[in-house]
N, C-alpha and C positions, 0 to 999 in steps of 0.2 A: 153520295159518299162524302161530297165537301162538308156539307150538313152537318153530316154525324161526326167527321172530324172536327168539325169546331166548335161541335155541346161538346166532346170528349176534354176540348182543351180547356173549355171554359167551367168544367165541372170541376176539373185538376186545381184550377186558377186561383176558382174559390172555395174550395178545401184548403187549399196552403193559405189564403187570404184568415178562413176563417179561424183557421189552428191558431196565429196572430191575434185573435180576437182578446182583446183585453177586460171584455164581461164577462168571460168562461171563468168559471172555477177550474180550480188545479186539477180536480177528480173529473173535465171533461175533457181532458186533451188524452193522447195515447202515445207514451214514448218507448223506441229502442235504444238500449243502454247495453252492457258487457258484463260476462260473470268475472270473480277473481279478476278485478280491472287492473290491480297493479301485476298481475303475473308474468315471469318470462317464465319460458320451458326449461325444463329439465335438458342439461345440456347433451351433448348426444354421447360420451362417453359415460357417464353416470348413467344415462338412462339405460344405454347397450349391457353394463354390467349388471344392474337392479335386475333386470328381467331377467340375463342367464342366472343369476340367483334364484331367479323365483319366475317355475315356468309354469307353476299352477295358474296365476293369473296374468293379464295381459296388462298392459300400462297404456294401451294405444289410448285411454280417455283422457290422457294425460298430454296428449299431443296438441299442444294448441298454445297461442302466444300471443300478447299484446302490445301496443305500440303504448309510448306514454300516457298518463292519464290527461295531458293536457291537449296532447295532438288526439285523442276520444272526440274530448270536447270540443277542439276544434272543429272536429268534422262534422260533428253534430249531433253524437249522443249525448242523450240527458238521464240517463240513471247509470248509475258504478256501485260496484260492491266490492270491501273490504274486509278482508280478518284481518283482526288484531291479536295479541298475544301480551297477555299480562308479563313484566318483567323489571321489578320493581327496583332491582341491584342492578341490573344491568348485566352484558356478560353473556345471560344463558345460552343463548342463539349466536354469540358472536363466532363462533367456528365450527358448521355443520359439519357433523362426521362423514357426508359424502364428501366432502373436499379430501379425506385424507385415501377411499378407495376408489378415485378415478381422476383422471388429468384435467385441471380446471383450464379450463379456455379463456375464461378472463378473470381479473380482477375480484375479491369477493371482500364487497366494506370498506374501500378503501379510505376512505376518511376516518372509519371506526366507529359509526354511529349505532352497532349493536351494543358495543362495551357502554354505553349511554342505560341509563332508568329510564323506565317511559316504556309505552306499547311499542310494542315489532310487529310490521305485516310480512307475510310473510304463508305460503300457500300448508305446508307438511315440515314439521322440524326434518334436519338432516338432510333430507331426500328434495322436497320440490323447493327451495326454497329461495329461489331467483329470484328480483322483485328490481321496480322501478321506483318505488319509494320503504327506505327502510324501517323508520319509523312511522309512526300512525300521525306525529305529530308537522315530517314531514310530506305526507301526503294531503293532510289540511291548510299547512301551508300553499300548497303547490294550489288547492283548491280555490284559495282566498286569492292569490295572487291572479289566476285565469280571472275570477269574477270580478275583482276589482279592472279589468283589462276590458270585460265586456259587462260591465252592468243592467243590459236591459237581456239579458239572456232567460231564458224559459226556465224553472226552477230548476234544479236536477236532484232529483229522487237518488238515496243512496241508501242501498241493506249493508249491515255492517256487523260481522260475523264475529263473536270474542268466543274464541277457542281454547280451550282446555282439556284433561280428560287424562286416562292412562299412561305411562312412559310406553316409548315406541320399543322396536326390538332393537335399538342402540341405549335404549337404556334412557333417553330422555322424554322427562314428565312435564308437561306444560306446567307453569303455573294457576293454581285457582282462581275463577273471577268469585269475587265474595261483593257484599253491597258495598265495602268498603272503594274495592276496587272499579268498580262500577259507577262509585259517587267519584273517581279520579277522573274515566272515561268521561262524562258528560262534563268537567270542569274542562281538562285538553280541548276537548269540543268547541266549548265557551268561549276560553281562549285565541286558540289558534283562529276558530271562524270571526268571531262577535256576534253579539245578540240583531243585529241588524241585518246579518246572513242566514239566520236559522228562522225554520218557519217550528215552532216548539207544539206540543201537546196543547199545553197551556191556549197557546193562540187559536187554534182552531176550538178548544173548550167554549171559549168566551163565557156570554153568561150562561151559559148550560150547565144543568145537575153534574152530566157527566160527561166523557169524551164522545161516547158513541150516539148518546143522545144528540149532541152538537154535528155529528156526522148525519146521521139519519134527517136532520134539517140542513143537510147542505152548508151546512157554516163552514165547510173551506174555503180559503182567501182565494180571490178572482187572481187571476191570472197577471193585471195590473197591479197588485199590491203582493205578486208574488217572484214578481220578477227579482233576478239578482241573487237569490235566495236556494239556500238546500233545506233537506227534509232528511232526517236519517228514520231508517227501521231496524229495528233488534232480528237480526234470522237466528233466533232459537224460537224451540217449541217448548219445552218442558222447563227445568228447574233452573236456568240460568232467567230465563223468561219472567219467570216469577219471582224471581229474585230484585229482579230489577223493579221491578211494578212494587212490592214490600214497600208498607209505609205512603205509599205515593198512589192513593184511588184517584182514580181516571189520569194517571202517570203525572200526577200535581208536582212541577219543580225540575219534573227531568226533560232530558232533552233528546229524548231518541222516543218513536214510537215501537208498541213493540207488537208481536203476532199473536193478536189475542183472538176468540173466536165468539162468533156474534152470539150476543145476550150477555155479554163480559161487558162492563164500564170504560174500559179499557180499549174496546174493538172501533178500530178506523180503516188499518192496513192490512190484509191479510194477504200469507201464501197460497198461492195454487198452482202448485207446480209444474201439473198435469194439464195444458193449453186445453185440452179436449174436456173438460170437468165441466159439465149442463150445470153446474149452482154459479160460474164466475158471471153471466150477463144478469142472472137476479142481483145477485150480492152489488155490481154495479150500479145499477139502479135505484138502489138503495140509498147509496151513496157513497158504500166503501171503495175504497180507492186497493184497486189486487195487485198483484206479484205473477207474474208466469214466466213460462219459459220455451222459446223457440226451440232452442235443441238442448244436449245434455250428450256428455261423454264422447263428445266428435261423431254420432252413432248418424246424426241426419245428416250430417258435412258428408260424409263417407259413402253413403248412400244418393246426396242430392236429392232429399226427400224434405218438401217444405211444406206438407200437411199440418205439422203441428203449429208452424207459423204463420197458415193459413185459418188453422184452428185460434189460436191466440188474436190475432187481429180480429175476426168476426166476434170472440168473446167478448170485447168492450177492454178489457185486462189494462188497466191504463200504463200499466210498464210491463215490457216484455224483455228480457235478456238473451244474450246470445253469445257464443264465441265465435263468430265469424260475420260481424261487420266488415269485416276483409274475408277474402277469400284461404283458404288452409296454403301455409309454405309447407307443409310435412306431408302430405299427400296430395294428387291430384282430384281436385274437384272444383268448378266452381259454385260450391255452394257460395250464396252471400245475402245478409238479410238485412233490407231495407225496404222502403216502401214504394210504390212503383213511380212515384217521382224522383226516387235517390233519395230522399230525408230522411229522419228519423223522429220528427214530430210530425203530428196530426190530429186533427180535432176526433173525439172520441166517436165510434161509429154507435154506439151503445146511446149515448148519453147528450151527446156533443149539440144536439140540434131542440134541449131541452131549452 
């Protein structure tokens, strides 16, 4: 019994040793990261009203809430995803109409930094729209200052959602992403990070014809020349997706990869959102680097059900998302997803020993 207790520890030991490993490429490690990472909840008087309004459907996916994006990082996730909101006058967001039919419990803007031009993150106009960074610009601050604080940090992988689309049933119409606005987003980026924080298209291309061809030979940066550094990905599929790639084969110049799918120029990062999908340990092997996801809609919190996290882990899936790296305040459970050392990095179980 002492035996097998101290391969066990020594298996542990050197798994976390190797995750550290600074010959590993980016695409061989496996990280937990947070969905909607700047999110707070719908406060509880707003939510309590939405739903007697509207008892055809339930909000309960709604129930979930996160701490800063820097207390994340602290603890040791390495992927965050972000929506932003085009808003080029500023203003449009600065006073959601839920604040006017239900009693706000705190503060909402209090500096003013909706009445600002520039992206807004931000989950649902009106209705979800709590947030620990208001702008898009200062949530890359917030990022820039964490990394500058811990420079040899593990990359962190970040999806980054620009939202748009119909007005809601208050009447308000996101603003369009157009390539215009699109070429603002990847300068903000630029900006706020520096070229020396971002790991680009470009740089994983190198001398490759294209990006995917550059993938498919592993030319991702080793793990030591990727430290310090983020990676953003585009989560659209259709016309915003494409829009963004216009002009720019194998995303020449820009700065966000985006979800393209294999045999596209274009293809490095893809979604799979479905943990249990038999294509995500080929595709890693490959070389693309995936997207999954432990639970969705509070549905496996609620349950205590960590199949599909169980599922994602065996995948290879090198980022895996979750809303409950903490356990739920809004219901009892403890679900909580991390690895069975407590971390949130890990050498890839797919790839990692390549």
């Amino acid at each position: 019994m002492k035996q097998i207790l101290l391969a066990a520890l020594f298996a542990g030991a050197f798994q976390l040793s190797n995750a550290q490993n600074d010959n590993l490429k980016i695409n061989q490690i496996q990280v937990i990261g947070s969905h909607n990472s700047y999110r707070h909840a719908i406060e509880t008087d707003l939510y309590n009203t939405i739903q007697a309004k509207d008892t055809s459907r339930s909000l309960k996916g709604l129930q979930y809430t996160h701490i800063s994006i820097s207390d994340q990082l602290n603890k040791g996730l390495r992927n965050l995803e972000i929506d932003i909101y085009a808003d080029a006058k500023g203003g449009k967001y600065a006073h959601p109409k839920g604040l006017d039919i239900a009693k706000s419990e705190e503060a909402y803007d209090p500096n003013g930094e909706m009445k600002k031009p520039g992206f807004k993150v931000f989950h649902m106009p009106d209705i979800d729209f709590r947030t620990s960074c208001y702008t898009f610009e200062i949530c890359l601050q917030e990022l820039k200052k964490w990394s500058d604080a811990h420079p040899d940090h593990v990359p962190v992988f970040i999806t980054l959602e620009p939202k748009d689309g119909d007005a809601n049933f208050f009447g308000t119409k996101p603003e369009d992403f157009t390539a215009e606005v699109f070429d603002q987003m990847d300068k903000v980026i630029r900006k706020e990070l520096g070229k020396d924080k971002l790991i680009t298209p470009d740089m994983v291309r190198g001398k490759y014809k294209t990006l995917e061809e550059a993938v498919l030979h592993n030319n991702w940066p080793t793990l030591k020349n990727a430290r310090g550094k983020f990676l953003f990905l585009l989560d659209n599929n259709g016309a915003k997706r494409d829009l963004y790639a216009l002009n720019h084969p194998s995303l020449k110049g820009r700065a966000v990869f985006i979800n393209a799918e294999p045999g596209k120029p274009e293809a490095a990062w893809l979604f799979r959102n479905n943990s249990e999908d038999p294509s995500i340990s080929d595709l890693v092997k490959k070389g693309y680097i995936i997207r999954t996801r432990a639970d969705s809609d509070t549905k496996e919190a609620r349950a205590n059900n960590y199949s599909h996290f169980e599922a994602a882990k065996k995948s290879g899936a090198q980022v895996i998302t979750t809303d409950y790296y903490l356990p739920s305040t809004f219901f009892n459970s403890s679900y909580q997803i991390k690895y069975d050392d407590g971390t949130y990095v890990r050498t890839n179980p797919i790839n990692g020993a390549n």
